[in-house]
C-alpha positions in Angstrom: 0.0 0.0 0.0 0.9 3.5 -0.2 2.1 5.8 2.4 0.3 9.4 1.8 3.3 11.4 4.1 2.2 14.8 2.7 -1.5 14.3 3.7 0.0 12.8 7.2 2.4 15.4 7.8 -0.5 18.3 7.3 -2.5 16.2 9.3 -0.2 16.3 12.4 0.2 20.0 12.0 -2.8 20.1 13.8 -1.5 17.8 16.7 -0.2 14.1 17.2 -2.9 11.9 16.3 -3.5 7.6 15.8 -3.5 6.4 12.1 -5.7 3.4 12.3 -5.0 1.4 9.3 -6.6 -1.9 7.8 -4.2 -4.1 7.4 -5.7 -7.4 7.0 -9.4 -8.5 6.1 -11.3 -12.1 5.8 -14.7 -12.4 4.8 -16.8 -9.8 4.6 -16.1 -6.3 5.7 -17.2 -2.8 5.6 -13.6 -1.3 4.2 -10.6 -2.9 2.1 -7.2 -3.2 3.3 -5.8 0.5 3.3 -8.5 1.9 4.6 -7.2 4.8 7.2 -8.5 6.9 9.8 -6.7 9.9 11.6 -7.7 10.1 15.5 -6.7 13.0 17.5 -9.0 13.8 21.4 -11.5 15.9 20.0 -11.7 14.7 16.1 -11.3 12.2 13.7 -11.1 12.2 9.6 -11.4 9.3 7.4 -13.7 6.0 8.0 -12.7 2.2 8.3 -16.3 1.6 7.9 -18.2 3.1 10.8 -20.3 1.4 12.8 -19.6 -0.2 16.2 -15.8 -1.4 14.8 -15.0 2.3 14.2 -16.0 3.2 17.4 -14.3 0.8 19.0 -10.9 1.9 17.3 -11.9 5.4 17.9 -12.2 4.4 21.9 -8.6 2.2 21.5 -6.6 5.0 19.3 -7.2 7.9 22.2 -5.6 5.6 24.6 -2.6 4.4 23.2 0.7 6.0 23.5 2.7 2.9 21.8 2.1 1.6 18.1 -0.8 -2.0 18.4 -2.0 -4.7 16.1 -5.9 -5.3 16.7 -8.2 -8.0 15.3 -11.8 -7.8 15.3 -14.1 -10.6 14.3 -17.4 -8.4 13.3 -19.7 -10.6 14.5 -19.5 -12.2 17.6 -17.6 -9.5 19.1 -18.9 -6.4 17.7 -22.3 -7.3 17.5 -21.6 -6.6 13.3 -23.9 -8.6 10.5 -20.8 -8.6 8.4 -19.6 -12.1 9.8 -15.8 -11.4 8.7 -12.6 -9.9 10.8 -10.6 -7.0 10.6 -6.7 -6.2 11.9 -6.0 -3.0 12.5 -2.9 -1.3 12.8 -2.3 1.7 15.3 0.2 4.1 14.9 1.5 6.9 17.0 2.1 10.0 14.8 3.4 13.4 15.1 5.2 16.3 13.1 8.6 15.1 15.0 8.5 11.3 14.3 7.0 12.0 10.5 10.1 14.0 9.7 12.0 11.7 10.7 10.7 9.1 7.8 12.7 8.3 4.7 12.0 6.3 1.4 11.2 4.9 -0.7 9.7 2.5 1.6 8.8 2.8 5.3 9.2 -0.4 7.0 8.3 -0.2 11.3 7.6 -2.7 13.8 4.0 -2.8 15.7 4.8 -5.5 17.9 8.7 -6.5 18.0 11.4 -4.1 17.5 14.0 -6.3 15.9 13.6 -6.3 12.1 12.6 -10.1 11.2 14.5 -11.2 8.1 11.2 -11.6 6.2 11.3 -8.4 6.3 14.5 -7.3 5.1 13.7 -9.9 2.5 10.8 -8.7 1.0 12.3 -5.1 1.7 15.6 -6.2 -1.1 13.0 -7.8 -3.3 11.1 -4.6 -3.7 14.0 -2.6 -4.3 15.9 -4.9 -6.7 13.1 -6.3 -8.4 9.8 -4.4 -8.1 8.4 -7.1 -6.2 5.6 -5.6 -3.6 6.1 -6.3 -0.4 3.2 -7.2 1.9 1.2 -4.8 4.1 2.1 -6.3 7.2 4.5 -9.3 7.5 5.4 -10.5 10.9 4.0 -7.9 12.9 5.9 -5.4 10.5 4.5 -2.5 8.5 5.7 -1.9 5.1 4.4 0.9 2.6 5.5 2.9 0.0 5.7 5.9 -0.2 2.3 7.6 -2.4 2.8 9.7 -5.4 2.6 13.3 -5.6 -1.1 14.2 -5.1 -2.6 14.6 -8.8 -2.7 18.9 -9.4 -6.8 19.5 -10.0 -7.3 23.8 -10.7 -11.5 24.5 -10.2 -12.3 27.8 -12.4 -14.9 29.5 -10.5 -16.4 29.9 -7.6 -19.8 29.6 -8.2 -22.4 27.2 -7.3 -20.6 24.2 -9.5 -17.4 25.4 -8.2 -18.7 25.1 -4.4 -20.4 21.9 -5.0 -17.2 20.5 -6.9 -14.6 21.4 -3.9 -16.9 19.8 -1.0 -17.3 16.8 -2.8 -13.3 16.2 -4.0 -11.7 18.2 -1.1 -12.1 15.5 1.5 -10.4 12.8 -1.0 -7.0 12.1 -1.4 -6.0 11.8 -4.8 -5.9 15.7 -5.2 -4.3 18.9 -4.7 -6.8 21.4 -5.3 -6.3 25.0 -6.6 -9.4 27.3 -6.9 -9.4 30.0 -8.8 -11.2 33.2 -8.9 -11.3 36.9 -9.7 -11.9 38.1 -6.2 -11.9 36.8 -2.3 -15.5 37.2 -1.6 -16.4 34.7 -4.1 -15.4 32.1 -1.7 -17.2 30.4 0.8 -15.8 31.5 4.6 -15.1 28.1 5.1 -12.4 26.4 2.7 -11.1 22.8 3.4 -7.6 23.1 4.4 -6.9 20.7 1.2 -7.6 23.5 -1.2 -5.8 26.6 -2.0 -7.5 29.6 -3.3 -5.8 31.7 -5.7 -7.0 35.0 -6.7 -6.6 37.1 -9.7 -8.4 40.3 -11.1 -8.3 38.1 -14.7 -8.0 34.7 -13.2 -6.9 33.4 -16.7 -3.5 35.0 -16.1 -2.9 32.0 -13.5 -2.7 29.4 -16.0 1.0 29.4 -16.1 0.8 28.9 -12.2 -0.7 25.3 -13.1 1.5 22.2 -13.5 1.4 21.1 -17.6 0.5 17.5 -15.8 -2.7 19.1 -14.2 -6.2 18.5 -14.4 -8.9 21.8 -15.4 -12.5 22.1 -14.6 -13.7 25.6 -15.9 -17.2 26.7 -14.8 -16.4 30.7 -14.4 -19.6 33.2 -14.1 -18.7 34.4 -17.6 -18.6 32.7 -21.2 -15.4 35.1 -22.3 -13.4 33.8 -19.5 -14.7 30.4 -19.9 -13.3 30.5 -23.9 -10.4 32.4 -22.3 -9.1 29.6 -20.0 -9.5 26.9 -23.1 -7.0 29.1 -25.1 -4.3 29.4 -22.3 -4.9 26.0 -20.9 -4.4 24.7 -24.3 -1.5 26.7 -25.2 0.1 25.7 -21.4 -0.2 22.0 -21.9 -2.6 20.0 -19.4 -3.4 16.3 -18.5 -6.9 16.8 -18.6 -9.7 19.6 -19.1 -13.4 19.6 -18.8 -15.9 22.7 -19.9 -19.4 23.0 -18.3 -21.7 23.8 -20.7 -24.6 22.6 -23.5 -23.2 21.5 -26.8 -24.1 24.6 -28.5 -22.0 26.1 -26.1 -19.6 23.8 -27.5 -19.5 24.4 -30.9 -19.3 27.8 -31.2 -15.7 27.0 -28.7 -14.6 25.4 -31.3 -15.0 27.2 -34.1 -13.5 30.4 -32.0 -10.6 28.2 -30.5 -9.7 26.8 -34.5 -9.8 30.5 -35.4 -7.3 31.1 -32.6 -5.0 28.6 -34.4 -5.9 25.9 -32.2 -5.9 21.7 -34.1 -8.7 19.6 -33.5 -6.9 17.2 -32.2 -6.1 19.3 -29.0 -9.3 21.0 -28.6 -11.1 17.9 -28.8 -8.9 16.7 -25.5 -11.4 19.4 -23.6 -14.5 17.9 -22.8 -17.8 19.2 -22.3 -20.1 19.2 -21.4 -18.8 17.8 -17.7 -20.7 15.2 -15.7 -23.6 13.2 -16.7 -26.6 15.7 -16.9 -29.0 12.4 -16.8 -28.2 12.4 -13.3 -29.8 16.4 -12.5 -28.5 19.3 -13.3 -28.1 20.6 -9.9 -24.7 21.7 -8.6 -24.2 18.9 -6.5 -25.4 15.9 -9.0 -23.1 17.8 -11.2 -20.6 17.4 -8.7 -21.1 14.0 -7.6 -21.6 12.9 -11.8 -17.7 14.9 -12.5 -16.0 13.2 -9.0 -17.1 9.7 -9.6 -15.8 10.1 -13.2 -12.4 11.6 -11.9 -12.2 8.9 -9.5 -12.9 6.2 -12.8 -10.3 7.8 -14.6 -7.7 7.8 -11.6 -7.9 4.3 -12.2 -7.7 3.6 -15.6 -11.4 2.6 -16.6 -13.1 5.7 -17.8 -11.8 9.6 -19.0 -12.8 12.6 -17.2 -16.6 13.4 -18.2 -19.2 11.8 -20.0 -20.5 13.8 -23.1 -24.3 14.2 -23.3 -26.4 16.7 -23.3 -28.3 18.5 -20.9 -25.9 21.0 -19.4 -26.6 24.9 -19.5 -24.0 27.1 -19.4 
């Protein structure tokens, strides 16, 4: 599995806290095996499936001072219809001891301190050949370390754009830049994943954006809107989608070919964004463009699904 130190490492600015990890599953259960949650005494983010387990984590995580291995049978003990078992692993974190880590794997004991040889083994065999080592082999914790987040700029602030961010912000898989032409725009509340940036012609931040990063534009004005797809496209992206109705569409095209844009690049934007069969609302919207981002991320779908619908 991967080892998300950035997310961890903002995460313990805000105080030590317990990573509770799944490290081991049989049967059925409510989460897979990387499943995490962050405990600190007043708060928790993430899930390993709620319920009475998750409680019962929650309760073991706020008094331990030392790194544990936990397994749960769900039904028996937990009262839980799934009828499988769950091992949990729970680590100690804070700013101090997450500097400290180095890659590209990070290998730690939960319940010996001596590295076994299986370890060191499957350690070699990942760095020689490629080979993945196991989650957890003899009460040892291996993971490697997670790639950079994946770069995701929002264009507007708007109801799409508000709808968008709550819906992606508490994931993961992205480092989110939201862009606008002035502060009030935003919400008073932004999650501490995402990073507003501000500019009186917003358009002029596209050079700020990685050439590897993912665009949603959905801007309050059609001539910023058009304005993005030329810079973006000039800048070099990964991927691109453009709220909107196909008639919108079209006419981008036309003015983006006249702009000396080739098909083959402007046909890389999508739009409209989303599947409008499932509402046109800002948050079906949202939900329809996330799951589709989240497809993508693993190779079985592109960014947006093109039907029509969409206003804009």
């Amino acid at each position: 599995m991967s080892l998300d130190l950035q997310g961890l490492a903002q995460a313990a600015a805000r105080g030590p806290l317990v990573r509770v990890l799944v490290v081991e599953t049989r049967g059925s259960t409510p989460r897979e095996v990387g499943a995490e949650m962050r405990v600190w005494p007043d708060h928790t983010q993430g899930t390993i499936g709620g319920g009475t387990l998750e409680a019962e984590a929650i309760t073991i995580a706020r008094g331990l001072t030392a790194p544990a291995l936990r397994r749960f049978p769900l039904g028996p003990a937990l009262g839980q219809c799934c009828g499988g078992a769950v091992t949990l692993a729970f680590e100690p974190l804070d700013a101090e001891s997450l500097a400290r880590i180095a890659g590209p794997f990070h290998a730690r004991p939960l319940t010996g301190p001596d590295m076994p040889l299986s370890v060191q083994r499957a350690l070699n065999l990942a760095r020689n050949s490629g080979q993945r080592p196991p989650l957890l082999l003899d009460g040892w914790l291996i993971e490697r370390f997670a790639p950079p987040a994946q770069e995701l700029w929002i264009w507007g602030a708007g109801h799409v754009g508000r709808a968008l961010v709550a819906t992606l912000a508490p994931l993961p898989h992205w480092s989110i830049r939201w862009a606008d032409f002035d502060e009030s725009r935003f919400p008073e509340a932004i999650p501490a994943a995402v990073t507003p940036v501000i500019a009186e012609n917003p358009a002029d931040l596209v050079p700020l954006a990685a050439a590897s990063a993912h665009h949603l534009i959905l801007t309050y004005s059609h001539a910023l809107d058009l304005e993005l797809c030329h810079r973006i496209l000039r800048h070099g992206f990964a991927a691109c989608g453009l709220i909107g109705s196909q008639t919108k569409w079209s006419r981008f095209q036309r003015r983006l070919r006249d702009l000396g844009h080739a098909h083959a690049q402007i046909s890389r934007i999508a739009c409209p964004i989303g599947d409008p069969r499932l509402g046109k609302e800002p948050q079906a919207i949202a939900i329809s463009v996330a799951a589709a981002l989240l497809r993508e991320r693993v190779g079985h779908a592109g960014l947006t699904v093109n039907t029509e619908g969409q206003t804009g």
